[in-house]
C-alpha positions as CSV (number, residue, x, y, z in Angstrom):
1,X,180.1,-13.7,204.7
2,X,182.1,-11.3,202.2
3,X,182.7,-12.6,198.9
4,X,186.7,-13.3,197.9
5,X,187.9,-10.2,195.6
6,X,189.2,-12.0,192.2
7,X,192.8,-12.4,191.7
8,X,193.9,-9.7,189.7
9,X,195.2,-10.6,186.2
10,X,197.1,-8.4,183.4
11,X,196.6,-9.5,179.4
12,X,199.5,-8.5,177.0
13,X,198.4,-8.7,173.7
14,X,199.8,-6.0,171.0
15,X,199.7,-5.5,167.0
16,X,203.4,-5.7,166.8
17,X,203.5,-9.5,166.6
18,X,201.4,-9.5,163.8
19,X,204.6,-8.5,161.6
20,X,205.8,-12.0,162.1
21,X,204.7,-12.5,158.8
22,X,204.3,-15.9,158.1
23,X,202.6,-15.9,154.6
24,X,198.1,-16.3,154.4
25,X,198.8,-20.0,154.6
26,X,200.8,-20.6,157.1
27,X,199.0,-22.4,160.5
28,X,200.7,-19.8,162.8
29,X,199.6,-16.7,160.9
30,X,198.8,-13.3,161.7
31,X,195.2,-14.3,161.1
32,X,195.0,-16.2,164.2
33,X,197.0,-13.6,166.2
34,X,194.2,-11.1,165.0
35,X,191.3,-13.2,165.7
36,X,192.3,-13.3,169.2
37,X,193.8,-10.1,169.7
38,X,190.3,-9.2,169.0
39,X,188.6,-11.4,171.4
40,X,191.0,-10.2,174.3
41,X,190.2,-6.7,173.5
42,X,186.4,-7.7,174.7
43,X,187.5,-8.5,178.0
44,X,186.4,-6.2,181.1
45,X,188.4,-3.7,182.3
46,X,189.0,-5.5,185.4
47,X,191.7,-6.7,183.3
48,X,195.2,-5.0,183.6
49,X,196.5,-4.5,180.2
50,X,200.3,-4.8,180.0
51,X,202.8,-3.1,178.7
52,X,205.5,-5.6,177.0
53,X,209.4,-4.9,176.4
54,X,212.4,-5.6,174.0
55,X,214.4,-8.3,175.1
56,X,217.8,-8.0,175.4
57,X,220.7,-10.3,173.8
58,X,221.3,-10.9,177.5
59,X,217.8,-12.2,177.9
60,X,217.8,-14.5,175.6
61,X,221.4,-15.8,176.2
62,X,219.4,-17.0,179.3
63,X,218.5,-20.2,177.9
64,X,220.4,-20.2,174.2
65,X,223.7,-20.5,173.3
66,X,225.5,-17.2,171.6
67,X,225.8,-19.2,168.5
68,X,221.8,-19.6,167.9
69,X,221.4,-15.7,168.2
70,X,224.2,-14.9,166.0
71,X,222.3,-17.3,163.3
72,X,219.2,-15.8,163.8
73,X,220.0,-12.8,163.0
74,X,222.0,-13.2,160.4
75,X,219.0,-15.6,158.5
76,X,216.9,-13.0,158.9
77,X,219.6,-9.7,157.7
78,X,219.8,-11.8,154.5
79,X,216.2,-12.3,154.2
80,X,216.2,-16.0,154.7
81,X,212.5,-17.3,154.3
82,X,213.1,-20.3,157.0
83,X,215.8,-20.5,160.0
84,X,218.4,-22.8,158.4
85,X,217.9,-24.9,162.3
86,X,214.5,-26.3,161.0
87,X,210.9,-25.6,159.9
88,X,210.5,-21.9,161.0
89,X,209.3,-19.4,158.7
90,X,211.1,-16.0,158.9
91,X,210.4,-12.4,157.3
92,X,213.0,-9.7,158.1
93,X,210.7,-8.3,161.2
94,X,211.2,-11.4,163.0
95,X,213.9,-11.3,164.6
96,X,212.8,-8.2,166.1
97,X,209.3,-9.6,166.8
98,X,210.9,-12.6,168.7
99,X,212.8,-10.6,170.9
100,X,209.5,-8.9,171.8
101,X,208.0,-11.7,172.6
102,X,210.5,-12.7,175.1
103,X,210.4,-9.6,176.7
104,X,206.9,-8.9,176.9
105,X,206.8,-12.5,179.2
106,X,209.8,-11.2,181.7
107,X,207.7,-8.0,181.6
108,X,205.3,-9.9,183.0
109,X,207.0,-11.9,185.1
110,X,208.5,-8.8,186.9
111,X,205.0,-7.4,187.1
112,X,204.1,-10.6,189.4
113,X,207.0,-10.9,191.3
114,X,206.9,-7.4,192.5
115,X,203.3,-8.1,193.5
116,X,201.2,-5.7,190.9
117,X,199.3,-8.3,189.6
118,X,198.5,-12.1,190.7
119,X,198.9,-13.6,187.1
120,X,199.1,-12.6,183.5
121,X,198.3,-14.3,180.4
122,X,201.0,-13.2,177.4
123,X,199.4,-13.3,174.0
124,X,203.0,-13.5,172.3
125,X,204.3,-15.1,169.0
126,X,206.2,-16.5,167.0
127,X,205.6,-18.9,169.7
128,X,208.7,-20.4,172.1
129,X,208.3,-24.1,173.4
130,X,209.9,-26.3,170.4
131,X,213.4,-24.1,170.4
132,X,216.2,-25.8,172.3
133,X,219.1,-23.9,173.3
134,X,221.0,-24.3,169.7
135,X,217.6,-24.7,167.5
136,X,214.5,-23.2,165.9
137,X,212.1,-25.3,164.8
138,X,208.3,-26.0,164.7
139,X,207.5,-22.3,164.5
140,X,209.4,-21.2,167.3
141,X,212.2,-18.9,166.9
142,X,213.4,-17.9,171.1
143,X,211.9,-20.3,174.3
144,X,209.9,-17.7,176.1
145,X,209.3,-19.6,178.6
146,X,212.7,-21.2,179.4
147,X,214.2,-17.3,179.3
148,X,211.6,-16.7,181.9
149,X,212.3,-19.6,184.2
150,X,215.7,-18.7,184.2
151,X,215.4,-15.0,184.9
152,X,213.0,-16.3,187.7
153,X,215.8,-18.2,189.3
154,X,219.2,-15.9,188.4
155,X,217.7,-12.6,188.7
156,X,215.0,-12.8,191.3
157,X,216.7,-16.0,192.8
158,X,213.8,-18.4,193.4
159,X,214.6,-22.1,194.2
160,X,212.1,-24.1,192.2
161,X,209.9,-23.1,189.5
162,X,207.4,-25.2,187.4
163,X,206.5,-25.0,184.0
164,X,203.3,-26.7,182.8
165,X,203.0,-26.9,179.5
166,X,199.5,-27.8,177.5
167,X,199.8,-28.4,174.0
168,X,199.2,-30.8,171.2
169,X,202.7,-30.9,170.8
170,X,205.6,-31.7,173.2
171,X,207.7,-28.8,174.3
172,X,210.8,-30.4,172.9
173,X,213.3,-27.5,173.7
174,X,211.8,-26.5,177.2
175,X,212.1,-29.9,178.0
176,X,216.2,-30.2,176.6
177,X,217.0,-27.2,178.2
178,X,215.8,-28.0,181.8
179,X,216.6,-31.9,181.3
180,X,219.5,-32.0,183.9
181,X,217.9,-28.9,186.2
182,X,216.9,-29.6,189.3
183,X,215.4,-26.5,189.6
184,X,213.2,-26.3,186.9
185,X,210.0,-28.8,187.2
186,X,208.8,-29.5,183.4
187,X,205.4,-31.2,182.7
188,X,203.7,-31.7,179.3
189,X,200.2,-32.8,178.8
190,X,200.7,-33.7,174.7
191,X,199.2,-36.2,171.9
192,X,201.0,-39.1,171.8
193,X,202.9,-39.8,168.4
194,X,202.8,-36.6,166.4
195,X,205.4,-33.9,166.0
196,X,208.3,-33.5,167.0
197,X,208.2,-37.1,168.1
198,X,209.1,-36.9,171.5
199,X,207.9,-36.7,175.4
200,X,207.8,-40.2,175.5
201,X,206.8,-41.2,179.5
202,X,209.9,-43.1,180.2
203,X,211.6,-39.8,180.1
204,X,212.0,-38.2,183.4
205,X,215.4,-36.1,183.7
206,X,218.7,-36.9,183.3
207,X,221.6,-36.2,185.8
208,X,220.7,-33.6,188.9
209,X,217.4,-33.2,187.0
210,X,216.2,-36.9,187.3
211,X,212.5,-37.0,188.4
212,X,211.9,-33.5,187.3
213,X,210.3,-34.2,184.3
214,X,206.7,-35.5,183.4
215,X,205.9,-36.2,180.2
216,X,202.1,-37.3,179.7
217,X,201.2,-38.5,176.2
218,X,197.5,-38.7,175.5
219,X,195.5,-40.6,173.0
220,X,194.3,-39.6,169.7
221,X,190.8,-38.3,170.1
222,X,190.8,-38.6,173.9
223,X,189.3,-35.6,175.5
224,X,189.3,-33.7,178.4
225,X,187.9,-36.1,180.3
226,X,191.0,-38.0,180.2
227,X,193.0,-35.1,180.7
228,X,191.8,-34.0,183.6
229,X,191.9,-38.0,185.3
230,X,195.5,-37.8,184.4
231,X,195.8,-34.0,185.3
232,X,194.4,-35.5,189.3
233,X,196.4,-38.6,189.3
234,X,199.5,-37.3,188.1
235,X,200.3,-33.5,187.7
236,X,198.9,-32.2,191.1
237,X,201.3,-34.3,193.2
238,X,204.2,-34.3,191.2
239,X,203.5,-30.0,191.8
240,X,202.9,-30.6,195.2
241,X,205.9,-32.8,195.9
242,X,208.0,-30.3,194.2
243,X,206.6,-27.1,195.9
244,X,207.3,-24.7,192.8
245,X,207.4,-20.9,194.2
246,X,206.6,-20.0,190.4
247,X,204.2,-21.4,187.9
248,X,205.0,-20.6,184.2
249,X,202.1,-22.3,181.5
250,X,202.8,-22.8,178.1
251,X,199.6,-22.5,177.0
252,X,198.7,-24.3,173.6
253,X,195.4,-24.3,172.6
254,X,195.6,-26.8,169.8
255,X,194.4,-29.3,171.9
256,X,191.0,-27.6,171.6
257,X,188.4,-29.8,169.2
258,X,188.0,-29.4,165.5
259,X,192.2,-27.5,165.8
260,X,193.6,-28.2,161.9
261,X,196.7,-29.7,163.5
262,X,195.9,-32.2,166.3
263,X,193.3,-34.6,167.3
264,X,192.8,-34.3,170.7
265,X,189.6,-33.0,171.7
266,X,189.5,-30.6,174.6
267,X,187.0,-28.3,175.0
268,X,186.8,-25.0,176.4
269,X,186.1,-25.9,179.5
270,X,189.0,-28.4,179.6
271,X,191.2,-25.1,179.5
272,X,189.0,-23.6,182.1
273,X,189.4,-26.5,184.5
274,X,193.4,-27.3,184.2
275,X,193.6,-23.5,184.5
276,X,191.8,-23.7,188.1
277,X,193.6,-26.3,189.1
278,X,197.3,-24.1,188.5
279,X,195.3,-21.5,190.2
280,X,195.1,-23.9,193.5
281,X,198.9,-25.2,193.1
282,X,200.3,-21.7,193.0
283,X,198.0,-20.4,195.7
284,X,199.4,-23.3,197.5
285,X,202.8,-22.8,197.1
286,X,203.6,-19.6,194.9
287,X,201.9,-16.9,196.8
288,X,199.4,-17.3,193.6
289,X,202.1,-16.5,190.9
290,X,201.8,-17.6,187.1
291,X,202.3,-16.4,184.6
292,X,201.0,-18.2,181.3
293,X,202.2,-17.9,177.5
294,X,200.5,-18.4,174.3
295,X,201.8,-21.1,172.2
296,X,200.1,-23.3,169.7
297,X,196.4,-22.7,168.6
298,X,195.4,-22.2,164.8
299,X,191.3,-22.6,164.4
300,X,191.4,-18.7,164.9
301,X,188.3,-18.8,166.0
302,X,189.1,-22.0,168.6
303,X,191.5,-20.6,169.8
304,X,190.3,-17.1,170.6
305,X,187.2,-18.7,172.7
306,X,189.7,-21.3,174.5
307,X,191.9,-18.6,175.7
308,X,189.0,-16.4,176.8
309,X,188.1,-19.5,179.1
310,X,191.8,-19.7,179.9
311,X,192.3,-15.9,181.3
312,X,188.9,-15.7,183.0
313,X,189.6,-18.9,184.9
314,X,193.1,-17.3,186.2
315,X,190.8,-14.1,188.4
316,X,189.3,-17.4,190.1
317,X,190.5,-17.8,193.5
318,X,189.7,-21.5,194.9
């Protein structure tokens, strides 16, 4: 019998977000960006590298509200060191930067849908998942991951899409902005307890949207172990009983063990294995289509190995 060719996966990764400048002290620094930048350049050729894009203000008035643009740009024309919306450093290049993070992940988006590749993995920041539709905070600056969903479903007019979102933290905004959507299926694996101080498991959707949200909060210093029990009893049928024809990952890698900022302890292979198991729910039912999006992650070294795991586990078909 014939071995199963790999799904084929793009990478987008490019020096431009490094002039995010943060300052040499800041967790989410260019430092980190580098560090894996570096480790994704070591990656086969069998690797589609891909191109990104600008966003437009149209793209981003996807998921916020006209307001929020106007005040990020104008904090960063008069060379603002923090959005005045909350704790996110700004330089004047990152406004620009932000809105090529955004469009590098419709970029790939577009790339999937039209069938070029089966998944890409969007090394982008400042990263996305804390921003609401009126609010930067937590190091986010535009919701790359809420634009996408939403250019999924208005401009390629899908039904249902599901975002699965891995990270230390709870994706606050993703989750506000999709709270009363019934289209939009948000899960978050997160410690409990921590920043922002939400994603509490009572939560589940308001209005049309009630049910489509999962919020699992996990132990200090559980591991992947746990993660994974919960991942099997919990996240796989609530994807299969929603029957997403898109899977969009926020990918934080601050989970990882020994991360500055969490205390979770994943390993590598933890990534490796909840990656697998998004390969098997969108080979089920999204013709195999994710795309996945960097967000936290600041051991550089952590979280350069973790995402390696991450991207190779996405060729794997199950």
């Amino acid at each position: 019998m014939s071995r199963r060719k790999p799904r084929r996966v793009g990478i987008h990764f490019d020096a431009c977000y490094e002039r995010h400048d943060t300052g040499p002290w800041h967790p989410e620094s260019p430092a980190r960006y580098r560090a894996l930048s570096a480790a994704l350049e070591d990656l086969p050729d069998t690797f589609v590298k891909v191109p990104g894009r600008k966003a437009t203000p149209e793209d981003i008035l996807l998921a916020h509200a006209p307001w929020y643009l106007d005040i990020v740009r104008q904090d960063v024309e008069n060379f603002a060191d923090q959005l005045r919306t909350g704790d996110t450093v700004i330089c004047p290049e990152s406004y620009d930067v932000a809105l090529e993070a955004s469009g590098a992940v419709l970029q790939a988006v577009d790339f999937v849908m039209r069938g070029e590749l089966a998944a890409v993995f969007c090394a982008v920041r400042p990263p996305g998942h804390h921003a609401t539709a009126e609010r930067g905070m937590g190091f986010c600056i535009f919701n790359h991951v809420a634009i996408a969903a939403r250019h999924l479903l208005l401009r390629h007019h899908l039904g249902r899409v599901a975002i699965v979102d891995w990270d230390v933290h709870h994706g606050n905004g993703t989750e506000e902005i999709f709270r009363e959507d019934p289209q939009v299926l948000y899960i978050s694996l997160h410690e409990a307890g921590i920043y922002p101080f939400t994603g509490i498991a009572e939560e589940r959707g308001r209005g049309a949207g009630e049910g489509t949200t999962l919020h699992l909060p996990l132990p200090k210093n559980s591991g992947g172990p746990e993660a994974l029990r919960v991942w099997d009893e919990q996240v796989t049928p609530t994807l299969d009983a929603f029957q997403p024809e898109f899977l969009l990952i926020s990918a934080g890698f601050d989970a990882r063990e020994n991360d500055p900022v969490g205390d979770l302890r994943w390993t590598d292979e933890t990534f490796a294995e909840m990656t697998r198991r998004c390969v098997s729910t969108a080979q089920k039912w999204c013709r195999g289509r994710i795309v996945s999006v960097l967000e936290g992650g600041y051991s550089p070294e952590g979280l350069a190995s973790a995402a390696v795991s991450h991207v190779k586990a996405l060729t794997e078909i199950p």
